[in-house]
N, C-alpha and C positions, 0 to 999 in steps of 0.2 A: 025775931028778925034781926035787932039789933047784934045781939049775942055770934048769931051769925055771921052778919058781915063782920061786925069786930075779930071773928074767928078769923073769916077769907083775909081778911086784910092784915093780919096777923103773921098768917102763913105764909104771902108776899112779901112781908117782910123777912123773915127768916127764910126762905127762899132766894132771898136778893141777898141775905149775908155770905149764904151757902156755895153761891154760883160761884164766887173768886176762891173759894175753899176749895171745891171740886175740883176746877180748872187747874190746880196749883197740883191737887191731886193726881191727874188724870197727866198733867208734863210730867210729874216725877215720874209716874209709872213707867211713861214711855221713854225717860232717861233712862232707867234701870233696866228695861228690856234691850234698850241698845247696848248697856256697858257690857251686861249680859252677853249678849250674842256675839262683842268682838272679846271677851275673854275665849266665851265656848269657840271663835275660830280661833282665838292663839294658841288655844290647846289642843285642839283636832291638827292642827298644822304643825304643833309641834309632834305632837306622834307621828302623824302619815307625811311630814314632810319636810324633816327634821332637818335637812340639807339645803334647802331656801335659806340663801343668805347673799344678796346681792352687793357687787360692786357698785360703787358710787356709778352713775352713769357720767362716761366721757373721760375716764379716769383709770389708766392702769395700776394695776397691782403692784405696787414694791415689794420683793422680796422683805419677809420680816427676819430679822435680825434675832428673835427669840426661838431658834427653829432646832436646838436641843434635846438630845433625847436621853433620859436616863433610866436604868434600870438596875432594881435594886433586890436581889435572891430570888428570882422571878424563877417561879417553877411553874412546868403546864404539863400536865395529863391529859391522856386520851384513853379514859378508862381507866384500866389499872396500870397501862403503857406508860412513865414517865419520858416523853418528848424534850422535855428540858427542863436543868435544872441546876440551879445554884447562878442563875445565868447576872451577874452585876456592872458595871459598866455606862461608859457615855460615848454615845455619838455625837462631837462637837457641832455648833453651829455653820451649814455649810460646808462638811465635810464631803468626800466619796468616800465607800467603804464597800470592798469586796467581803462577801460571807461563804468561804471554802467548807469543803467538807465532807464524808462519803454520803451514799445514800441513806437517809434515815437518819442522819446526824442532826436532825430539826430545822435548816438553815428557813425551809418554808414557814415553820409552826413561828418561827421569831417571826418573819414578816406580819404573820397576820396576827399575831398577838399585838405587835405595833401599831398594828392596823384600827386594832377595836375587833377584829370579826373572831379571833379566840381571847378570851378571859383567860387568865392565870389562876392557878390555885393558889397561889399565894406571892408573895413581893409585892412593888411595886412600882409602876412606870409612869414617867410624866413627860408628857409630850403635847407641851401648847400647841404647835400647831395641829394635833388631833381634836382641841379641842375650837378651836377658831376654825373649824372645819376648812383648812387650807392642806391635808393631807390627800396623798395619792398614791394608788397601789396599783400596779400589774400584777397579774394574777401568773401565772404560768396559761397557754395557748390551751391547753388539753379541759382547761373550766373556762371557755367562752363554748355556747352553741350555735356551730358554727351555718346551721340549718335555720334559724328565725331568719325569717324575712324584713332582713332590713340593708339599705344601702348605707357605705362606706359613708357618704354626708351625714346621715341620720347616729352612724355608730359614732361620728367625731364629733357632734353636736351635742353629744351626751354629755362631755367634757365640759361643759358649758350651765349644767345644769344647776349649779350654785344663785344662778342669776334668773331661772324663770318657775324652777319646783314641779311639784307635781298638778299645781291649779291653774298655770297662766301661761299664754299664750310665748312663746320663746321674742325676743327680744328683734329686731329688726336688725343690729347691727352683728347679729349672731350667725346671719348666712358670711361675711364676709368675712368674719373669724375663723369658719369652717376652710374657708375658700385659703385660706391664708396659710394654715395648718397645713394642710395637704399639700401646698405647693412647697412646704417649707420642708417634707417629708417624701417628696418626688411623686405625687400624686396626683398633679392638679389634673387632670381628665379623668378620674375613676371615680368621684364622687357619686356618682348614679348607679353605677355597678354595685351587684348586690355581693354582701361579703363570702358566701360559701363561691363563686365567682374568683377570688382572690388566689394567688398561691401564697403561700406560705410567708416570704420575706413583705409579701404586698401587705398582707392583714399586720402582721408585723409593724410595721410600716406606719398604718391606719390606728393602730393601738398605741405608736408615738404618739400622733397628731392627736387624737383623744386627751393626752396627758399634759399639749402644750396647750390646750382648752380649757384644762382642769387649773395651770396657774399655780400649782403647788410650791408649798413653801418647803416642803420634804415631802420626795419622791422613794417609792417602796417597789424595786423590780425585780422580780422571782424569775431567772434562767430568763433576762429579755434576746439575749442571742444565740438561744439553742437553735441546731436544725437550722439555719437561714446561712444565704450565702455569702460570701466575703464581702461582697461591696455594700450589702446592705448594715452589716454590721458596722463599716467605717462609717457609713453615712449615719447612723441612729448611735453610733460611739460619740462620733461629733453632736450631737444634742445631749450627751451625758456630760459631755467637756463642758459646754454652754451654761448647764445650768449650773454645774461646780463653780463655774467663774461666775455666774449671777448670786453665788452664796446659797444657795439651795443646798438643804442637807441630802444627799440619795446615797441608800443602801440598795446593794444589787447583790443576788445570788450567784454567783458562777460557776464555772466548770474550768475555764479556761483559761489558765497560770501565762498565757503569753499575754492575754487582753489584762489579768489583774497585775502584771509586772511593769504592763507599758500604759496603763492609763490609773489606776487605784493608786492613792497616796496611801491609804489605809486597809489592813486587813483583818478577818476576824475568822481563826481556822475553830469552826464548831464540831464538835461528837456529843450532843445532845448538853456539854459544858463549855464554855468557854477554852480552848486548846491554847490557843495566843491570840492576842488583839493589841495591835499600836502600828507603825509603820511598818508598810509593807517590805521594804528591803529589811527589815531586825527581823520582821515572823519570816518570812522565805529565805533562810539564810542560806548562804551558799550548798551547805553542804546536805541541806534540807533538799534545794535544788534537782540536785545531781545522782540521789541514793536512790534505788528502785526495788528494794527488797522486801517489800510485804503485801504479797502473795498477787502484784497485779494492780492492787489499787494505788492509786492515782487522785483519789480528790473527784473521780468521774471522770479524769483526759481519759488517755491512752489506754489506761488497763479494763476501763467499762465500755469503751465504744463513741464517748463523748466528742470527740476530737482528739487536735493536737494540744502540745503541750508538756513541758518538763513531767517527770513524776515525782512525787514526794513521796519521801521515807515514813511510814505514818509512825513508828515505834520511837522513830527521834522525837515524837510532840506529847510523849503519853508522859505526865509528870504525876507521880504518887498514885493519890486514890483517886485521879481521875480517870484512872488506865480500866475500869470497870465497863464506866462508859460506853469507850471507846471499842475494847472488845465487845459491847452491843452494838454498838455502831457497824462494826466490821460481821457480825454475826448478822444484822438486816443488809449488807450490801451485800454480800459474798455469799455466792450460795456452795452448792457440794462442791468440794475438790479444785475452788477457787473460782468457779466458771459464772456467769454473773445469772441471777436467777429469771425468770419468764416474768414476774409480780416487780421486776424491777422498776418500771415505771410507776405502778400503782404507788409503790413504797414511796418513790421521789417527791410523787405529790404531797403524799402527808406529809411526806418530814421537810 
């Protein structure tokens, strides 16, 4: 009996040791399941929601002053198709730059390789604000669908989405952001209206307001004033002017040599290489201007149906062995006997 209780009494005591043992146990565990679980959300968020990256609250965005872009033998395929290449070069800080060109000359495939949404086969590009996720791209109108059910608030509220991601509820001060946009884009009654609703300069318009939601430190705009009518072009021109004065870098694709003559400081004439790039009155030069002999084209004015606009002589910009190109370039714009082909849209897109 002795032996016994001496046992029990034993056990209570190494029992009594054990309990602050345990206990010390049993917190760490539950620390480590916590650091645990907010590692495994930093990582699920960063896959699924890699664009969460909020503004300080109550605190506008200044323009960053790091908003250069360089690229250095940047070549990109599409298949066996080389789209662009030998492409090297910088867009300054704050700059405007038109990117001319026929169809198929890649001016699309640059944007989105700027973009991040096509990789290069080779070179390389460096562009902090793509990585500060402060970049923004307009797509061309023909890749939005214009049949989802969503109103004109909802599609400019997307602009926004830096600050609420894909997990959390949108921000409170984000309805008057929206409200703001739209009035600043001649919109402020349509935000309830649904976007296939819209005509053309309107959605136009709404995909401004989108982009002054998004805050961008460089802006990326593919053909933003095809198709749409004069006044909305002055009016969404004056927000290109806007941002050029705020220091924002934007490159814009065009068609039309009277909008890159009278608002671009800078121009870049592409055929899948670099043709000319630095001030627009040096690349447009007069005699460039005024010469209209090769076969029709125009850069997409006049001779494809684009609009107005000067035409340019394209055999005055062919220098050496980049004249290769160039004749690809003019073999995807031009179809039989000069006449412009039915796939010409399709082609515009890719390139």
């Amino acid at each position: 009996m002795v032996k016994l209780a001496d046992s029990a009494s034993g056990l209570r005591v190494v029992a009594g040791r054990m309990r602050p043992a345990g206990a010390a146990m049993w917190s760490a565990s539950r620390q480590a399941a916590s650091v645990i679980g907010r590692t495994g959300r930093r990582l699920l968020e960063r896959q699924l929601d890699g664009g969460y990256r909020p503004d300080p609250p109550g605190q506008p965005h200044p323009p960053n002053t790091d908003n250069a872009i360089e690229l250095g033998n940047v070549q990109v395929r599409h298949g066996r198709r080389v789209a662009l290449d030998a492409v090297s070069g910088v867009f300054a800080p704050g700059s405007l730059t038109a990117v001319i060109g026929p169809n198929g000359a890649g001016k699309s495939t640059l944007l989105n390789v700027l973009a991040g949404i096509a990789r290069p086969r080779r070179g390389e590009i460096i562009c902090p604000a793509r990585t500060r996720n402060r970049l923004a791209y307009l797509p061309q109108r023909t890749e939005l669908d214009r049949d989802y059910p969503v109103t004109v608030s909802e599609l400019v509220a997307l602009g926004g989405w830096r600050n609420f991601g894909a997990f959390r509820s949108a921000p409170e001060y984000l309805a008057e952001r929206v409200a703001q946009a739209l009035a600043s884009v001649g919109l402020r009654d349509l935000g309830r209206r649904r976007i296939d609703e819209l005509s053309i300069g309107q959605l136009q318009r709404a995909l401004f307001a989108r982009l002054l939601l998004q805050d961008a430190d460089v802006l990326l705009l593919d053909e933003p004033f095809a198709a749409i009518d004069a006044r909305t072009v002055d009016d969404l021109m004056s927000l290109v002017e806007r941002w050029h004065d705020e220091r924002r870098t934007v490159i814009a694709v065009m068609h039309d040599l009277n909008l890159v003559r009278a608002h671009f400081p800078n121009t870049l004439i592409l055929a899948r290489t670099p043709i000319a790039w630095g001030e627009t009155d040096a690349v447009l030069t007069e005699d460039i201007r005024h010469r209209n002999d090769c076969a029709g084209l125009d850069f997409g004015c006049r001779g494809l149906g684009h609009g107005g606009g000067d035409s340019v002589r394209c055999t005055d910009l062919i220098i050496g062995s980049e004249r290769r190109w160039w004749d690809q370039g003019l073999a995807i714009a031009l179809g039989k006997g000069g006449t412009r082909r039915a796939d010409d849209n399709q082609t515009s897109q890719r390139g």
